[in-house]
N, C-alpha and C positions, 0 to 999 in steps of 0.2 A: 757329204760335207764333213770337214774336220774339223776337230774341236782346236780354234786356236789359242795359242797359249800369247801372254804378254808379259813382259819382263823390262824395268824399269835399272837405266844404272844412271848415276849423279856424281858428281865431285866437281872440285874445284877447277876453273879455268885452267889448262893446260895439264891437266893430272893424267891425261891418256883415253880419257874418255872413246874419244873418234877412234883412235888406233886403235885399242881393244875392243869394241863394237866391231871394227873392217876385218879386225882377224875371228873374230868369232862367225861371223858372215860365211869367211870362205870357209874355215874348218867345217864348221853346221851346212850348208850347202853340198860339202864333199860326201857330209855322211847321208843326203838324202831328202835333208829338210827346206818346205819352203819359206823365204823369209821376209819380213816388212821390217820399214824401221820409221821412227817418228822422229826427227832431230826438234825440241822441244826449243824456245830462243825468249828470254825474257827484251827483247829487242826488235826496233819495227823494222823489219827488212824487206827486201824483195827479192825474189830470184832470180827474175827478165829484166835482160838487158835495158837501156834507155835508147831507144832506136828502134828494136827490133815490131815486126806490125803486133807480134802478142801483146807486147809493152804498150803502142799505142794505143790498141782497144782497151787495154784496162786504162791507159788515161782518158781515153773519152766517153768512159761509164759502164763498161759492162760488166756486171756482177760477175760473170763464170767467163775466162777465156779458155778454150781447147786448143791444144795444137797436139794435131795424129800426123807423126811421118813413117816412115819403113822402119824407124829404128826401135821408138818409143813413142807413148802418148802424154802428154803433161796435162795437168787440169788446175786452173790458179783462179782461188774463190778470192774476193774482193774483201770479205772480212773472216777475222778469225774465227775459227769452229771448236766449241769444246772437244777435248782430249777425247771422248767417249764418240762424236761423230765423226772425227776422224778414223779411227780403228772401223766403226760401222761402215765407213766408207771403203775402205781397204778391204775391209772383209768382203762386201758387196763386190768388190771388181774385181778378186782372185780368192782363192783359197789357199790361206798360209797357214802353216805350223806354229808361227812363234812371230811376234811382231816384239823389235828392241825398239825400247825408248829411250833416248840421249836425253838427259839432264834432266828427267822425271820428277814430277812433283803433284800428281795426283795422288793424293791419302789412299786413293783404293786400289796402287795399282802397286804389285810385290817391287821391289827395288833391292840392287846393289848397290852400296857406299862404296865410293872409288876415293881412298885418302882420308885424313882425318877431316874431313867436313863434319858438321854438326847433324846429326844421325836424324833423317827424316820420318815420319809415319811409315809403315806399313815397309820400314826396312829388313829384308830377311837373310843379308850377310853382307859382311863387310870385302872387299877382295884385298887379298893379301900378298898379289903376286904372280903365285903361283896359276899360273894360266891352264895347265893339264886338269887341277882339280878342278878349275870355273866350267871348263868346255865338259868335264864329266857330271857336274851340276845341272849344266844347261839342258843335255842328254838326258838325263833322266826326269827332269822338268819336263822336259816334253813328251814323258811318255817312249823314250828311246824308238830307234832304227836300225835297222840292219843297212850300214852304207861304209 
């Protein structure tokens, strides 16, 4: 089992967040590592369709819907799970290296500032950009690879 690492980045709406998380994915990925991400949403959403039968079992009550097909499996709990059962739960179903979290706001979990947003707990650098030193950060956060 590996020791996984967790890495938190935040800023403001539209500040690049997703895009630079989807490029750190491939980059990290190319060099060997496996990865998770949490996309964090102060907003009640859902991800299934309105139609689809997943949709419909979670409208007519069932706490946990599954759906396994040839491609991927989805699993969609009926109420929200703290930030820390989450990761337990990702960890339980694979072994990742580095799980990112999109728009991070747990005190105990390390974070990137993306823009001048008002600088949260447990922030451990601001990005500034430059993308080569973020991905050389992240690499050595993680204990580096040869990939």
């Amino acid at each position: 089992m590996i020791e996984t690492k967790i890495i938190g980045f935040y800023g403001y709406s539209g500040s690049g967040k997703t895009k630079l998380i989807e490029q750190l994915i491939t980059d990290l990925k190319n060099k060997g590592y496996a990865l998770a991400v949490v996309k964090q949403s102060d907003k009640s959403i859902r991800m299934d369709a309105p139609g689809k039968d997943t949709y419909r079992f979670q409208d007519a009550g069932a706490g946990i819907v599954a759906l396994n097909s040839l491609s991927e499996t989805d699993i969609i709990v009926d109420k929200p799970l703290p930030l820390n059962k989450t990761i337990e739960i990702i960890i339980a179903i694979n072994d990742v290296d580095l799980i990112l979290i999109e728009s991070a706001t747990d005190p105990d979990i390390s974070k990137i500032r993306i823009g001048d947003i008002e600088e949260r707990v447990n922030t451990i650098w601001t990005y500034d950009g430059d993308y080569q030193n973020l991905l050389g950060r992240m690499v050595k956060y993680c204990g580096g690879k040869n990939g």
